[in-house]
matplotlib code that plots the C-alpha trace (Angstrom):
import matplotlib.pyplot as plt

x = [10.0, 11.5, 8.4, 7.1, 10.7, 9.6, 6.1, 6.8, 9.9, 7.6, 4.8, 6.6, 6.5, 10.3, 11.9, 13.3, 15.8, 16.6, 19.3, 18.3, 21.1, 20.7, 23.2, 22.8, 25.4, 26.4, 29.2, 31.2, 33.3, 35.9, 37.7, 40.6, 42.4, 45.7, 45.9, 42.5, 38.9, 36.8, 33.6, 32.3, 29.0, 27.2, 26.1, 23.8, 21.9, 20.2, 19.9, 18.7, 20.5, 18.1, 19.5, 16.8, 17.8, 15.6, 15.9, 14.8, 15.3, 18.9, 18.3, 19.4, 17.1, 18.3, 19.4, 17.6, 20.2, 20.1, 20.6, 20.7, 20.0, 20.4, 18.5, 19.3, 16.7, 16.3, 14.1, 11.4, 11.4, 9.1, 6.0, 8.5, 9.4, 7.0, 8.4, 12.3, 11.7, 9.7, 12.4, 15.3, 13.3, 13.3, 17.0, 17.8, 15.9, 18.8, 21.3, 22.4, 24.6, 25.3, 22.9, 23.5, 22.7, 22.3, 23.9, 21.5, 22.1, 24.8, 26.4, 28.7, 32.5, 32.5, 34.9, 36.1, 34.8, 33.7, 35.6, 33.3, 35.5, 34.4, 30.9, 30.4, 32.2, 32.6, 33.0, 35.3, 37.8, 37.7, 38.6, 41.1, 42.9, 42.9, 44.3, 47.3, 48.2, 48.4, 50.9, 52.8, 53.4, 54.2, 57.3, 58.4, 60.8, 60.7, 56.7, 53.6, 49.7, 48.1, 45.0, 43.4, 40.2, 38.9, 36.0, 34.7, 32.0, 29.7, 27.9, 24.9, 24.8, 21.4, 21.3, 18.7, 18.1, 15.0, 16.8, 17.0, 20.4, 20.1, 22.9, 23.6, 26.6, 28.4, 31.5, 33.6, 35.8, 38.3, 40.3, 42.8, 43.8, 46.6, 48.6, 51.9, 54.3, 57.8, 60.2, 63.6, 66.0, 65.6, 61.9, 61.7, 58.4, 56.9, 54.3, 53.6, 49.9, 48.6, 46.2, 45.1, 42.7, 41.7, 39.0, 40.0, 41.6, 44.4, 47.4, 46.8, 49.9, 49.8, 52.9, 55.2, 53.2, 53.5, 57.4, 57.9, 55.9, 57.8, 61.1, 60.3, 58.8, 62.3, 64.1, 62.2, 63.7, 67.1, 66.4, 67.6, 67.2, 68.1, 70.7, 69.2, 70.4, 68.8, 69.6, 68.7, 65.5, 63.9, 60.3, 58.7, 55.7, 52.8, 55.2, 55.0, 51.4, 50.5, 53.2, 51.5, 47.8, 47.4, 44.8, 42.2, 43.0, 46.3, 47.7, 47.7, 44.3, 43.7, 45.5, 44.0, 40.4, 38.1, 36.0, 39.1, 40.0, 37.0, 37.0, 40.2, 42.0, 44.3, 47.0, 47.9, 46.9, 46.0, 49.5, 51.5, 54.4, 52.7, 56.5, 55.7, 58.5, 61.3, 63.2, 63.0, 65.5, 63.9, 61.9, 59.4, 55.7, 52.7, 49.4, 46.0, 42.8, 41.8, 38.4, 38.4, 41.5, 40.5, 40.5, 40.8, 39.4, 38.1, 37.3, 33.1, 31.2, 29.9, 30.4, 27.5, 26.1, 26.1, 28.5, 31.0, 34.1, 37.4, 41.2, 42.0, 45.5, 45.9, 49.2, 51.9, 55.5, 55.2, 52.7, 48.9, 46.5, 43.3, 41.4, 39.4, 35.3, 32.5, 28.9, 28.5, 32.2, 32.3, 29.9, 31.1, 34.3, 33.1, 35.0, 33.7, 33.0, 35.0, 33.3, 34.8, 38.8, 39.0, 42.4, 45.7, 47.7, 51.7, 53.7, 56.7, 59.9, 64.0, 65.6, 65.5, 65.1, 68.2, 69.8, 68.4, 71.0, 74.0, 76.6, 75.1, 76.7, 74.5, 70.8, 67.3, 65.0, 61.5, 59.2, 56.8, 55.4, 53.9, 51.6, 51.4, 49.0, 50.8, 48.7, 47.1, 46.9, 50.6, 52.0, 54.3, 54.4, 55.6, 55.6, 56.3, 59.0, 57.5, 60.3, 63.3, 66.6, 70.1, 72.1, 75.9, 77.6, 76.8, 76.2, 72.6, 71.0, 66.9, 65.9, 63.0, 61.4, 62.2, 60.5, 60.9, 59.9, 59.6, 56.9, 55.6, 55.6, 59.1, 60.4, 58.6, 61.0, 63.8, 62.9, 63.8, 61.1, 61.1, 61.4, 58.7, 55.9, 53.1, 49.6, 48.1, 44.5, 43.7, 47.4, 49.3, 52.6, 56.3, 57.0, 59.9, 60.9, 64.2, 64.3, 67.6, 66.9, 64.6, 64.9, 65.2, 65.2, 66.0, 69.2]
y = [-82.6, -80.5, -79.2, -82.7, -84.0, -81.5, -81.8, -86.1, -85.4, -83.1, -85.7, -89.0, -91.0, -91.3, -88.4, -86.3, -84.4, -84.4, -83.5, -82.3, -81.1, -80.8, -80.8, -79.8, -80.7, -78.8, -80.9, -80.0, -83.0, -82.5, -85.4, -85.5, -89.4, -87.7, -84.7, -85.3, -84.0, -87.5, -86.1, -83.1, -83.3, -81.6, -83.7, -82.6, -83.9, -83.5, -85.3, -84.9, -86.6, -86.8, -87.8, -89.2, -89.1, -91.1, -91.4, -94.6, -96.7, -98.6, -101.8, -103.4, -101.1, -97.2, -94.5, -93.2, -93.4, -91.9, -93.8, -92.1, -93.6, -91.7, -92.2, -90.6, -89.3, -88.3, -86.6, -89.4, -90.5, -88.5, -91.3, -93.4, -90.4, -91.5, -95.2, -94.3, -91.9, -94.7, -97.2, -94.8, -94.5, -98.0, -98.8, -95.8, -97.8, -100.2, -98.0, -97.2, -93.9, -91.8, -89.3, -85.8, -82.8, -81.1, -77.5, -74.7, -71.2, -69.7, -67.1, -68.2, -67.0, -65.7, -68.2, -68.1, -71.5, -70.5, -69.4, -67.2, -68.4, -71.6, -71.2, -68.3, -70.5, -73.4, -75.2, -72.7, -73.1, -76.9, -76.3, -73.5, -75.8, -78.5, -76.2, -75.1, -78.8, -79.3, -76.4, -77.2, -80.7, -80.0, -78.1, -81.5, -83.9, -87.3, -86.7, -87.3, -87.0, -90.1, -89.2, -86.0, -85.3, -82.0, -81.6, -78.4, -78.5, -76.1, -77.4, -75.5, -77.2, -76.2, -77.4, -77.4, -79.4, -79.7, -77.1, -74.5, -74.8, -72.7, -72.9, -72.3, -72.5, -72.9, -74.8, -75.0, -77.7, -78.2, -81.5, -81.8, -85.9, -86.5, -89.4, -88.0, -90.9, -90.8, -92.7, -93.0, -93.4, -97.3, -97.1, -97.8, -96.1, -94.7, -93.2, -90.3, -90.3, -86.2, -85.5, -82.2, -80.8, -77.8, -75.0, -72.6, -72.0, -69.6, -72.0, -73.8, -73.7, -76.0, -75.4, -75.6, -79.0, -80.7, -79.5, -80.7, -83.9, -84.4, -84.1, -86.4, -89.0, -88.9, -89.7, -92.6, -94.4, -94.1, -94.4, -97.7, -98.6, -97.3, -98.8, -100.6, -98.6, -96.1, -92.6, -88.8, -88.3, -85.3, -85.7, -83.3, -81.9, -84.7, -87.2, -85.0, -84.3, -88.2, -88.8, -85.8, -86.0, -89.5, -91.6, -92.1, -89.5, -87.4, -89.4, -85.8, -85.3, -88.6, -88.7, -84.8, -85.8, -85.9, -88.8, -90.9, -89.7, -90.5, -93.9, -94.9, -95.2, -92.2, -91.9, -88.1, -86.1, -82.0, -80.6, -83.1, -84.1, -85.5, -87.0, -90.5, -90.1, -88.5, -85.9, -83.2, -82.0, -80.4, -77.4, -77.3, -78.7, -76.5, -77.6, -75.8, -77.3, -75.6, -74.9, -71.6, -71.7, -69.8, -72.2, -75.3, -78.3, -79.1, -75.5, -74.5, -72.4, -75.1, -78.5, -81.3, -81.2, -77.2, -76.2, -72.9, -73.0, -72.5, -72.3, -74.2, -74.6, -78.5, -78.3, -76.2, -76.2, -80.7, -80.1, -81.0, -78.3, -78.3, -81.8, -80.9, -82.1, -82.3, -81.7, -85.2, -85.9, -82.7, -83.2, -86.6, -85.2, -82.2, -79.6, -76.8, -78.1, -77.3, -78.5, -81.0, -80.8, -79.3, -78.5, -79.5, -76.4, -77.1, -73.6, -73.6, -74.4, -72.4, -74.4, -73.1, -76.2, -75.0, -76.3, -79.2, -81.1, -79.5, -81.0, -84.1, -86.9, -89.8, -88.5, -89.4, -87.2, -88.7, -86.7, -89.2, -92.4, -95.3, -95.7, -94.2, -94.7, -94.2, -96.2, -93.2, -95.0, -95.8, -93.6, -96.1, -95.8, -97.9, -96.3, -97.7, -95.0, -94.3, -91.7, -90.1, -89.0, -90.3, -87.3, -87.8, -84.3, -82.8, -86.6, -87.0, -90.3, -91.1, -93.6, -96.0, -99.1, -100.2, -98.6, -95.9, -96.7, -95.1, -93.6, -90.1, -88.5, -89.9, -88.8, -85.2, -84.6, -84.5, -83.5, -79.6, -77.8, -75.7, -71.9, -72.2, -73.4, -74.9, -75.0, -78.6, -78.4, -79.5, -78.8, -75.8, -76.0, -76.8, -77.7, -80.4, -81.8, -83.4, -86.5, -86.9, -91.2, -93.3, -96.7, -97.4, -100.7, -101.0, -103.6]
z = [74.5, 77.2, 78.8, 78.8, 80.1, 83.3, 83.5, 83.7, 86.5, 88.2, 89.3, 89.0, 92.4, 93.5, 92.2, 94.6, 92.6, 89.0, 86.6, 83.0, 80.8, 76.6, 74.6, 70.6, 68.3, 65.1, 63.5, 60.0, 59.2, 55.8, 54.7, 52.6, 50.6, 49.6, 48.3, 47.4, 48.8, 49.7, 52.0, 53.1, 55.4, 57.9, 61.4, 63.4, 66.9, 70.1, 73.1, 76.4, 79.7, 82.7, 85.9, 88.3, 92.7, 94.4, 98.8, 100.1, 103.5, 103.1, 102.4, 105.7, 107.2, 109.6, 107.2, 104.4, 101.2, 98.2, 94.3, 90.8, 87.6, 84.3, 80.8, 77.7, 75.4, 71.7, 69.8, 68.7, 71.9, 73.5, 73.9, 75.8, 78.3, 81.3, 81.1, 80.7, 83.7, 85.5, 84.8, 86.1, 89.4, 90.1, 89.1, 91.3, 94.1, 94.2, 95.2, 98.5, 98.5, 101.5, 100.8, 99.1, 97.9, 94.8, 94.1, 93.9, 92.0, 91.3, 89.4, 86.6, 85.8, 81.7, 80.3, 77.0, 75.6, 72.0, 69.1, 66.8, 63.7, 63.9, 65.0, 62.2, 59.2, 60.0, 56.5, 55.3, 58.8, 57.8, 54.1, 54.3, 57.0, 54.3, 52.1, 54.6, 55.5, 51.6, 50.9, 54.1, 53.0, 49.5, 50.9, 53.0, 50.7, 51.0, 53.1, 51.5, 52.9, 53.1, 54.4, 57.1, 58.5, 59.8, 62.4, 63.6, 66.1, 68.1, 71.5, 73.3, 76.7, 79.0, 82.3, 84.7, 88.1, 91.0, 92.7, 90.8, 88.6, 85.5, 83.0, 79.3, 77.4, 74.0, 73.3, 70.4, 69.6, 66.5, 65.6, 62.9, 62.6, 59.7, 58.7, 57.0, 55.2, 54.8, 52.4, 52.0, 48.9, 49.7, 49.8, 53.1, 54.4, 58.2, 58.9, 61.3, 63.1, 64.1, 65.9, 67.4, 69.5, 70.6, 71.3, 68.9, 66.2, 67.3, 68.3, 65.4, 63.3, 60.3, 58.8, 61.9, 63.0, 59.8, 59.6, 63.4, 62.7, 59.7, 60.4, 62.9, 60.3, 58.5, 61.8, 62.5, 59.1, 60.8, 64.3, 66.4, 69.2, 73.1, 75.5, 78.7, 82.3, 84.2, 82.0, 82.8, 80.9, 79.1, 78.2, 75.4, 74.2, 73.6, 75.2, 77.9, 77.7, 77.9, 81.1, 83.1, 81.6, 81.4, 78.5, 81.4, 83.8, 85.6, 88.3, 89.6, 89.2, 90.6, 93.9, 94.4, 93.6, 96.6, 95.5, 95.8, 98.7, 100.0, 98.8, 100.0, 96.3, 97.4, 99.7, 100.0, 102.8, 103.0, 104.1, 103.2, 100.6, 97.6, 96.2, 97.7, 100.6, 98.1, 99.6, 96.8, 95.2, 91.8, 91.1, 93.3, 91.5, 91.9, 90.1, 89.8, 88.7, 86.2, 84.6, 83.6, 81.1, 78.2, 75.4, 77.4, 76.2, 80.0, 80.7, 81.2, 83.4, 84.9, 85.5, 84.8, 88.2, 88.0, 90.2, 88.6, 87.4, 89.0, 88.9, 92.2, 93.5, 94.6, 95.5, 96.0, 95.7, 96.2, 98.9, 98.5, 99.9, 98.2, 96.9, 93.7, 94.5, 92.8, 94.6, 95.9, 97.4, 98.4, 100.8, 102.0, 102.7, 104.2, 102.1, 99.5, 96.7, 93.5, 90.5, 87.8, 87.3, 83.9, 83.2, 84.2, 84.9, 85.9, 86.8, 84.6, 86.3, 85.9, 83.0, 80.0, 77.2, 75.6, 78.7, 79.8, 78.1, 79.3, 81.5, 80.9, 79.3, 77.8, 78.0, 76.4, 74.8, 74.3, 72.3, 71.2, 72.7, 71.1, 73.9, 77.7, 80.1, 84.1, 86.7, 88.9, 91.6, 91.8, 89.7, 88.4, 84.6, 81.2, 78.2, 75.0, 72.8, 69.3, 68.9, 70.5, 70.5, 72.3, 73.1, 73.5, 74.0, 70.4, 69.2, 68.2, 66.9, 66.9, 68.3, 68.7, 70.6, 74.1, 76.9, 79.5, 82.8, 86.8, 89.0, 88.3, 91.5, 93.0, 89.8, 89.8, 93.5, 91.5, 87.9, 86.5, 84.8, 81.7, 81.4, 78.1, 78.4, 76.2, 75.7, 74.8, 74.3, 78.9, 79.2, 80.0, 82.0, 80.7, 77.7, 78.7, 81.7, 82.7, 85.0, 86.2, 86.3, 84.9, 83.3, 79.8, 78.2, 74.8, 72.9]

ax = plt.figure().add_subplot(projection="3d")
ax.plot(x, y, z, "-o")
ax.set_aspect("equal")
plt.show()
């Protein structure tokens, strides 16, 4: 199917680049109802993405522009190759794109992307993890395992383009999802939802995750609800993971990203303040792009157009100085082009957690949220709290419900970063960080 893939792209009118990347799949998927195993199967699949360029007069006539139109291939399709191929040609037709270029050769960075472990074992990584989240709950009281799933999968990516882009790479990829229940002497009943993914299976640590995620189960029985004002504010952890990372993208990645720049959607400027007119007073923020973290969940040596991987400072000490750009935007904004984003690295900052919550008198801690998706475009953000914790000198009390509220990058001028930090599958960079006013709306 792959020779034929070529052979077709290589005399088909209208293609004047293309993109071929494969991807094969090796999935190991162990289920568990309970304490109980359920399932235990092997998944595996193959595709090919073909992404057809085709230069044609604008539509209202002058400049020659450029459209792309991608198909996606199985095996068994190989008698429909020439039509898919033909019918990506013509939808690329439509488009009119400034044109571009592909990337050409290059010589890749060695990243560390996949974990022998799970490649070599695969089905005994998912069932001795089964067996640790067993034991570690067994020692919880008042927790019980309603149900987990383990997948461990291997990727072999190959990419090829029209100009000579020649890549291969394997990627590993690990998730551990658990739902752990808690009951109290009344019978009242929460449940906690995990989920964990990562590269590797070093940083994996079972028993200190269910003990953490536990606890926190048996907090939420008693928690109640915030106050309403504006509070100081330390977010933790995943909290802090969803704030800064975002469910679609990071604001931060966002504003720095060269295609938005280009299209208008972002408002910061090379050289510039990127705290939205806030006159700092925090630790300062510095943030690198990062695709060659070892064990990142965005890391690669390449990206999907075949440009290598970097660690790229985007801004430094609350000033932007690099935008992160793929092939295409790079070239429409005239600067070198970076590849894809990959990871979102935050230096840590000069608090130690222990004493983020000194000196302070009534003060939130929010280490989970219900949901949390900040606008990256404005960076203003609502978040619904699934769990924290009201601090009143040494007076703690969990709490739940209500919402936290306040824009990301005025907030970033003034917040203190952790000492520690944490690694988060595309996150490393503090582990908490303390805004000194955002609002909370609770009773």
């Amino acid at each position: 199917m792959h020779d034929h893939l070529l052979q077709t792209l290589g005399h088909t009118s209208g293609v004047h680049d293309w993109r071929l990347r494969r991807v094969v799949t090796a999935s190991t998927q162990y289920y568990l109802a309970g304490r109980e195993p359920e399932n235990e199967r092997s998944v595996n699949s193959e595709r090919f993405e073909v992404e057809v360029y085709n230069d044609h007069p604008a539509a209202q006539g002058g400049e020659m522009r450029r459209g792309s139109a991608a198909v996606t291939l199985l095996p068994g399709d190989e008698a429909r190759i020439d039509a898919r191929i033909r019918q990506a040609v013509f939808m690329a037709g439509l488009t009119d794109n400034p044109p571009f270029d592909l990337p050409g050769p290059a010589v890749y960075p060695q990243v560390l992307t996949a974990d022998r472990l799970l490649e070599a074992e695969p089905a005994r990584v998912a069932r001795d993890l089964a067996g640790r989240l067993l034991e570690a709950v067994a020692h919880e009281p008042g927790i019980s395992l309603a149900s987990a799933e383990f997948f461990v999968d291997r990727h072999e990516m190959e990419l090829e383009n029209s100009r000579g882009v020649n890549g291969r790479e394997a990627r590993t990829s690990l998730l551990v999802d658990f739902v752990l229940l808690a009951r109290d002497e009344a019978g009242h009943e929460t449940e906690s939802h995990v989920e964990v993914r990562r590269r590797a299976l070093q940083g994996v640590d079972l028993p200190e995750l269910v003990r953490r995620q536990a606890q926190y189960a048996r907090d939420t029985l008693r928690a109640g609800e915030p106050e309403t004002g504006r509070f100081p504010v330390i977010i933790s952890g995943d909290a802090l993971h969803q704030l800064l990372g975002g469910s679609f993208m990071s604001p931060l990645a966002f504003r720095s990203s060269a295609r938005f720049k280009y299209e208008g959607v972002s408002r910061w400027e090379l050289g510039a303040s990127v705290y939205d007119g806030a006159t700092p007073t925090g630790d300062p923020l510095t943030v690198y792009a990062n695709a060659i973290l070892p064990w990142g969940l965005g890391s690669g040596a390449f990206d999907e157009d075949g440009v290598p991987g970097a660690r790229l400072q985007v801004i430094e000490h609350g000033v932007l100085r690099s935008f992160w750009a793929p092939q295409r935007y790079a070239q429409y904004l005239q600067v070198p082009p970076t590849g894809a984003f990959g990871n979102l690295e935050v230096l840590p900052g000069s608090l130690a957690v222990a004493d983020m919550w000194q000196g302070v008198g009534l003060l939130y801690h929010v280490v989970a949220f219900s949901s949390m998706m900040p606008d990256p475009v404005t960076g203003n953000f609502v978040g619904e709290i699934r769990l924290g914790y009201e601090r009143r000198g040494h007076e703690v009390r969990p709490i739940k419900g209500g919402s936290l509220s306040g824009n990301l990058f005025v907030g970033l001028a003034h917040a203190r970063l952790s000492q520690e930090t944490v690694m988060l599958g595309d996150y490393l960079g503090p582990q908490a960080v303390r805004f000194p006013e955002l609002t909370v709306s609770g009773r």
